[in-house]
N, C-alpha and C positions, 0 to 999 in steps of 0.2 A: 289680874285686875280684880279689883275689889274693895280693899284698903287705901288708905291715903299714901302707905308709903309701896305699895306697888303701884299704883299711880303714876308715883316719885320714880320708880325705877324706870318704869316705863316712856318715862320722856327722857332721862337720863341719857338710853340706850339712844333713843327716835334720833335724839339730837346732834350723833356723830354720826350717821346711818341713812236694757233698755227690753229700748225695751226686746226681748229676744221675742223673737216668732214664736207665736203660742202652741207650735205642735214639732213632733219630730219630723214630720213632712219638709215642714221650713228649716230645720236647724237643718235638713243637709244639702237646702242650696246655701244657708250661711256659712258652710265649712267652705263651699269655692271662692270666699269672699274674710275668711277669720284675720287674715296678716294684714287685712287694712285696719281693724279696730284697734288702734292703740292713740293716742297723745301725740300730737305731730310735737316739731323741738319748743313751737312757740307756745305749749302746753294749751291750747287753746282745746276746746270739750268736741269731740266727734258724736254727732247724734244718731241714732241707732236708723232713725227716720231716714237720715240722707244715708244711709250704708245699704238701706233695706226697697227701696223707694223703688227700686226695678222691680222687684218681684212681689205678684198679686195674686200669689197663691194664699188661699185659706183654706187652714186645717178643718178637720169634724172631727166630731164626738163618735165616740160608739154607737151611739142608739140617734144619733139626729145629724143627719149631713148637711145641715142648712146652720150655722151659728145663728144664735138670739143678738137682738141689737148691743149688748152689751158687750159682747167678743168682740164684733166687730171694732167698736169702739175702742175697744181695749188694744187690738192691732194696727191702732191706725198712731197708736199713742207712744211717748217718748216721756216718761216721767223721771228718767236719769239725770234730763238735761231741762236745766231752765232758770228761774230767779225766784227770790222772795221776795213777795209784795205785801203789803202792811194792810190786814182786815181790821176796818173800825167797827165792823160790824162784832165782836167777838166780846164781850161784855164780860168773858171771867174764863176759870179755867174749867177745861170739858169736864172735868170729874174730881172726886175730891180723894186725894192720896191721901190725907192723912188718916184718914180709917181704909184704907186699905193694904193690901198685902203685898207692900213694897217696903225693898230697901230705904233705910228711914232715907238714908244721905241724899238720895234723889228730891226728895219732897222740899223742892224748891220752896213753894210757895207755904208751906209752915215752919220751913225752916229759916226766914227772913231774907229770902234774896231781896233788894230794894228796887229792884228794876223790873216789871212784869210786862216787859215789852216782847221777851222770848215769845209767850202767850198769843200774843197777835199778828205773827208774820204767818203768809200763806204761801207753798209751795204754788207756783203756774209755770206749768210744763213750757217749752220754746216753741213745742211744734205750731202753734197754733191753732189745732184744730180739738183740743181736747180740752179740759178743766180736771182737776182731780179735788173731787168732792170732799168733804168731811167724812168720815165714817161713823156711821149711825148707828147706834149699839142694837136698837131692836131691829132694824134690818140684817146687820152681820148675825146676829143669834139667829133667826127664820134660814139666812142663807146658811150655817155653819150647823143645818139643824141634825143632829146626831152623829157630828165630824169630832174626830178626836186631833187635835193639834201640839203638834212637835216643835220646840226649840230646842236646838243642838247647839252648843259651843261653849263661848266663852259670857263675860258678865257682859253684852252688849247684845247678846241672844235673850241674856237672863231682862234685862235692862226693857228691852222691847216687848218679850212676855207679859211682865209685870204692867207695863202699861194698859197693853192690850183688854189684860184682865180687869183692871180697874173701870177704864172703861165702857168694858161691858155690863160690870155691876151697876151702873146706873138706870139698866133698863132688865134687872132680874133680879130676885131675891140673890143674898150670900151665896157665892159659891164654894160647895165642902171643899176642904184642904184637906190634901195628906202629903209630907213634906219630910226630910230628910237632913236635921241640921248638923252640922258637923263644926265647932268652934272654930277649928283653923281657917275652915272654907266659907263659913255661912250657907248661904244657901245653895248648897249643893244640888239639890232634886227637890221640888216642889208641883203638885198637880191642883188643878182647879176644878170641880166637875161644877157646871153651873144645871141644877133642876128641870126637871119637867117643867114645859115641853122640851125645852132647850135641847136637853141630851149632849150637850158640847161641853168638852174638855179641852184642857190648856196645858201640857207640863213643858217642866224644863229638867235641860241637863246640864250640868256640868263637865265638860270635857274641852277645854282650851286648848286644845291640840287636835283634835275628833280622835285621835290613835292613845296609847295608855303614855299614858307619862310620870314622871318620880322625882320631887328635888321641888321646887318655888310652885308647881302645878297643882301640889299636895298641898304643901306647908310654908306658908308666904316668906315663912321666916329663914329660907333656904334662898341662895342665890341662884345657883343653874338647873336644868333640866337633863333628865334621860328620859328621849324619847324614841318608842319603839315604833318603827313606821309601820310594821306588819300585825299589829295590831290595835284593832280597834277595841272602845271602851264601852265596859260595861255602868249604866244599865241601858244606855240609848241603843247599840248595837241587837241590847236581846229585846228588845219593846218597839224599835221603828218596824216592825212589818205591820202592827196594829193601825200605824199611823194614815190617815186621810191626806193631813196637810203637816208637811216635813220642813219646817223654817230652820238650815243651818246658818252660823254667824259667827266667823272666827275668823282669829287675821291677829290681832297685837302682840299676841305669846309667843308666836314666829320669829319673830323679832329678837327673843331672850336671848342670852348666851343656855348653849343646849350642846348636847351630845347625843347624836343618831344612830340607832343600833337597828339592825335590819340583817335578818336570815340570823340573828344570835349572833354575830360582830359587829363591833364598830363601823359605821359608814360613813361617819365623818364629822363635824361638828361646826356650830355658828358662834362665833365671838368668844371664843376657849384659846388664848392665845397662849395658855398655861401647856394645854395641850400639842399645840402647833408647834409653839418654839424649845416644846422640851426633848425634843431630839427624837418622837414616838411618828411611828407611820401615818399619822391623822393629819387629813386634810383638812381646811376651813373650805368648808361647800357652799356657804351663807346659809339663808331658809329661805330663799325663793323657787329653788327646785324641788327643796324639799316639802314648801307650801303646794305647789303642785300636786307632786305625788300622792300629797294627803287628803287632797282634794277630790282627782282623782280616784283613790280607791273607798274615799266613802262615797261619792254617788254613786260609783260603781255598783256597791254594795245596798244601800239605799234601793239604787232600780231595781236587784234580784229580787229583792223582800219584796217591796211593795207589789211588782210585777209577779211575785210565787203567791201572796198570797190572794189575790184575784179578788171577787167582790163585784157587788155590781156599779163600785161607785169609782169612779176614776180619782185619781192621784197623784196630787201638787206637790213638786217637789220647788223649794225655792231657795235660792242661796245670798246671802244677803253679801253684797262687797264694802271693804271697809269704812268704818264711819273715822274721818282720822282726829285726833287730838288736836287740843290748841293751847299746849302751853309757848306762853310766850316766851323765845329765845333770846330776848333782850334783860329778863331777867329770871330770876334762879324760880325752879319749881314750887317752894313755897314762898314765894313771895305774893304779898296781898292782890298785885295786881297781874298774875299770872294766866290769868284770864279774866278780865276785868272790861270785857269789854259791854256794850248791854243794846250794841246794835248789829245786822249782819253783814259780813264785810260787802262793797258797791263793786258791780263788776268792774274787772281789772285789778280790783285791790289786792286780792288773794288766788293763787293758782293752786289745781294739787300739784301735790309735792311728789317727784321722780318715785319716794317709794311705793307714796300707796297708789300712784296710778300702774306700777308695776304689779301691785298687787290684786288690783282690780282687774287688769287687763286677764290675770289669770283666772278668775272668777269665769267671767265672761268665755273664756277661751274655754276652759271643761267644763262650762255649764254646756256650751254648745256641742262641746263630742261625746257628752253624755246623754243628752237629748236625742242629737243620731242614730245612738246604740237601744235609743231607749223604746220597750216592747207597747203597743198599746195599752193603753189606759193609762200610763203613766206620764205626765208633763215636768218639764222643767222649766223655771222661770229666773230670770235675775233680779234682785232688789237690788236695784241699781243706786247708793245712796251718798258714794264720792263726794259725789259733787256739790249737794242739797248741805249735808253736812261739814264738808271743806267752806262754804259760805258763814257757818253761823258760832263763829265764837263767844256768841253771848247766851248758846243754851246749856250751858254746863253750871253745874253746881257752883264751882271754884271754891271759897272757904265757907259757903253755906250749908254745912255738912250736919248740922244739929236743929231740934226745934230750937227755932227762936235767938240762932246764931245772933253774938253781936247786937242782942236787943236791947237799942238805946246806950249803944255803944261805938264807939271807931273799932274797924279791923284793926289788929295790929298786924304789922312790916311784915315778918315773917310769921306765915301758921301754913294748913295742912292745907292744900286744893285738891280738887277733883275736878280736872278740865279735860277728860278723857270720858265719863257717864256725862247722859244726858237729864237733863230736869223734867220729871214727868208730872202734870203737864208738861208738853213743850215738843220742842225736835221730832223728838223720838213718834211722837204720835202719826207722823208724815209714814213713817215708815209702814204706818199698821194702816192706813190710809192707801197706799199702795197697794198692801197686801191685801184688804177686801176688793179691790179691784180683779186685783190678779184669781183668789177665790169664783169671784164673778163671773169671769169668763171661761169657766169649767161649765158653765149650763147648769 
C-alpha cells in the first residue's frame, strides 16, 4: 500500500478472493463465549454488548480498584457497531493537512475533492447508551501527557498516525520530526515529539507483515513476497518495549501472492500458483492462518516487552481490524468512478465482505487470548473499524491524489485512484476518536 499502482494491485487481488472487556479479568470469561463472535450467514453485525451483556464484572487498575466514570462508560460501550449520521453542526474540516506532516495524496480537501460531505458524517454507536465524542486535541495532549505512542504496520497504521498528529498540532506548537525516507517506500519510519508540557510522541513503523518480509514489501516494483513468520521486524520490534500506547494495523499485504518460510524452510504459500502447479512440495495455505500466526506472535511478543519493562504506568496495547477497500467491481480500478461515490452507503445497502469479516473475526479472537495471557499492567483493546468503514465509500481519496487535482477541469475516464487510504480530514479521524477513548479508560 502506498502508490496508486499498489492500490491497483491490491483490488486486483481483493476481487477474485468492540468493544473487548477492558481487563484480562474479563477477556477470560470472553474466551468461554469467543466461537459465538463471528457474522451469522445473513452477514448481519454481532454487537460485542449483546455477547457481553451477562457478565458484570469490572476490571481495576493497579493503584485504584474503583474505575473513574470514564471506564465505566467506556465498558458499557459498543463503538464497532452502529451508523453514520450527518453533523450540520461541523462547519469545516478539524485541522488543516495542508501544512502538515501527511502523505500529500490524502489531503483531500487541497487536493480538490468536490464533494466535502466525507467531513460531516458522525459515527453513533447502536448500543444506545453511549455517544463517541470528538477528540479534543488539548484534552488528548493533558491525557497522553508524557506517553509515547506506537503505530505498527502497514500505510493504514501510517494513514491513522498521521491524522492523529495533525490533529493535535492544532492545540500545540510544531512538533520536532525525525523520519526515515526511503524512495522506494516513502515513509517508512517517522516520529513526532510534540513540546513541553506535552512530552508525547507519535511514531510509525513500517512493517506490512509485522514479521520481516522481501520482494513488493521492500520494493513496490516487485510482485510477491517472502515472508518469514519467525521473525519479527526491525525497528518496531527493538523500540515497542519503550512504548506506553501500541496501535498495531495490518491486514491487506495478507492478501499478496507471498511465500512463507518458517524454521528456515518453506511453509507454504498464498496465491503462487507458479509454485503449486509446478510439480515442488508447496502447498497453497492462503494467509488466513498465517494472518493468525502473525498476529499471535506479535502480541505475544508485545505483552513480554511491555510487561518486562515494568513502569509505573500501565499499558495499552490495541489492534486495529481491517478498514476494507471500495473499489468498485463494476468497473476496472482506474476508472474515474471507482469510488465515486460522495455519500455512505444506507443500512442494508453494503454488507462486509466474507473476507474481511474473516479477518476481523481473527483480530478479535487473539486480541482475546492475548489479553488472557496478559501480565498486569498490561491491556489489550480492539479498534473495532469493519464495520464504520465498510459503510463509507465516499472517504477515500479516489483520483484526488494531487494539490488541486482536476482544477477547473473534468476527470478523465481512466486515471490512478486511491479508494483503499482514507482522506484526512475524514474517516479516519473516527478511528483516533475511539482511541482517546480507549486511552481514557486506563485512569
Amino acid at each position: 500500500m502506498g502508490t496508486a499502482e499498489d492500490v491497483a494491485d491490491h483490488h486486483g487481488r481483493g476481487s477474485q478472493r468492540r468493544k473487548l472487556l477492558g481487563s484480562s479479568v474479563c477477556a477470560l470469561f470472553a474466551l468461554s463465549v469467543i466461537y459465538f463472535v463471528f457474522y451469522p450467514p445473513q452477514s448481519s453485525f454481532i454487537s460485542y454488548t449483546d455477547l457481553f451483556a451477562q457478565f458484570q464484572t469490572r476490571g481495576t487498575t493497579k493503584n485504584n480498584p474503583s474505575r473513574p466514570p470514564p471506564q465505566a462508560e467506556w465498558l458499557r460501550c459498543d463503538y464497532g457497531d452502529g451508523r453514520w449520521v450527518w453533523d450540520g453542526n461541523v462547519t469545516g474540516p478539524r485541522y488543516d493537512s495542508e501544512h502538515c506532516d501527511m502523505k500529500s495524496t490524502e489531503k483531500c480537501v487541497i487536493n480538490g475533492k468536490p464533494d466535502n460531505g466525507y467531513l460531516h458524517w458522525r459515527w453513533q454507536p447502536a448500543s444506545g447508551v453511549c455517544d463517541l465524542p470528538a477528540l479534543d486535541p488539548a484534552s488528548f495532549l493533558r491525557l497522553a501527557r508524557g506517553k509515547r505512542l506506537a503505530f505498527i504496520g502497514d500505510s493504514t497504521a501510517r494513514n491513522q498516525a498521521e491524522s492523529l498528529v495533525c490533529h493535535l498540532s492544532t492545540a500545540s506548537a510544531r512538533p520536532e520530526t525525525a523520519h526515515r525516507y526511503e524512495e522506494r517506500l516513502g515513509r517508512k519510519f517517522w516520529r513526532w515529539a510534540f513540546p513541553s508540557p506535552h512530552g508525547v510522541t507519535v511514531s510509525t513503523y513500517w512493517s506490512p507483515f509485522l514479521v520481516r518480509a522481501e520482494g513488493s514489501a521492500e520494493d513496490y516494483a516487485m510482485r510477491d513476497n517472502a515472508v518469514v513468520l519467525d521473525a519479527l521486524t526491525e525497528p518496531w520490534a527493538a523500540e515497542v518495549a519503550v512504548a506506553d500506547v501500541v496501535v498495531v494495523s495490518a491486514g491487506h499485504w495478507f492478501r499478496k501472492p507471498a511465500m512463507y518460510y518458517e524454521d528456515g524452510v518453506v511453509f507454504g504459500v498464498n496465491d503462487r500458483p507458479d509454485f503449486v502447479v509446478g510439480g515442488g512440495n508447496v502447498t497453497d495455505v492462503g494467509y488466513l492462518g498465517v494472518y493468525r500466526k502473525v498476529l499471535r506472535r506479535t502480541l505475544e511478543f508485545i505483552s513480554a516487552k511491555l510487561s518486562a519493562a515494568g513502569g509505573d504506568k500501565d499499558k495499552l496495547v490495541v489492534v486495529a481490524t481491517i478498514a476494507p477497500s471500495h473499489f468498485d467491481p463494476k468497473v476496472g480500478w482506474n476508472h474515474r468512478d471507482a469510488c465515486s461515490r460522495s455519500k455512505p452507503f444506507e443500512k442494508g445497502e453494503a454488507e462486509v465482505a466474507a473476507a474481511d469479516a474473516e479477518m476481523r473475526k481473527a483480530v478479535v479472537e487473539e486480541v482475546v487470548a492475548a489479553a488472557a495471557k496478559a501480565k498486569r499492567g498490561v491491556r489489550f483493546e480492539v479498534l473495532d473499524v469493519t464495520k464504520m468503514a465498510t459503510m463509507r465509500p465516499d472517504g477515500h481519496p479516489g483520483p484526488y491524489l494531487f494539490a488541486y487535482s482536476y482544477y477547473n477541469r473534468p476527470v478523465p475516464e481512466t486515471v490512478s485512484n486511491d479508494c483503499l487510504h482514507w482522506c484526512a480530514p475524514g474517516v479516519v479521524d473516527t478511528f483516533n476518536d475511539i482511541l482517546a477513548q480507549m486511552i481514557a479508560a486506563g485512569g
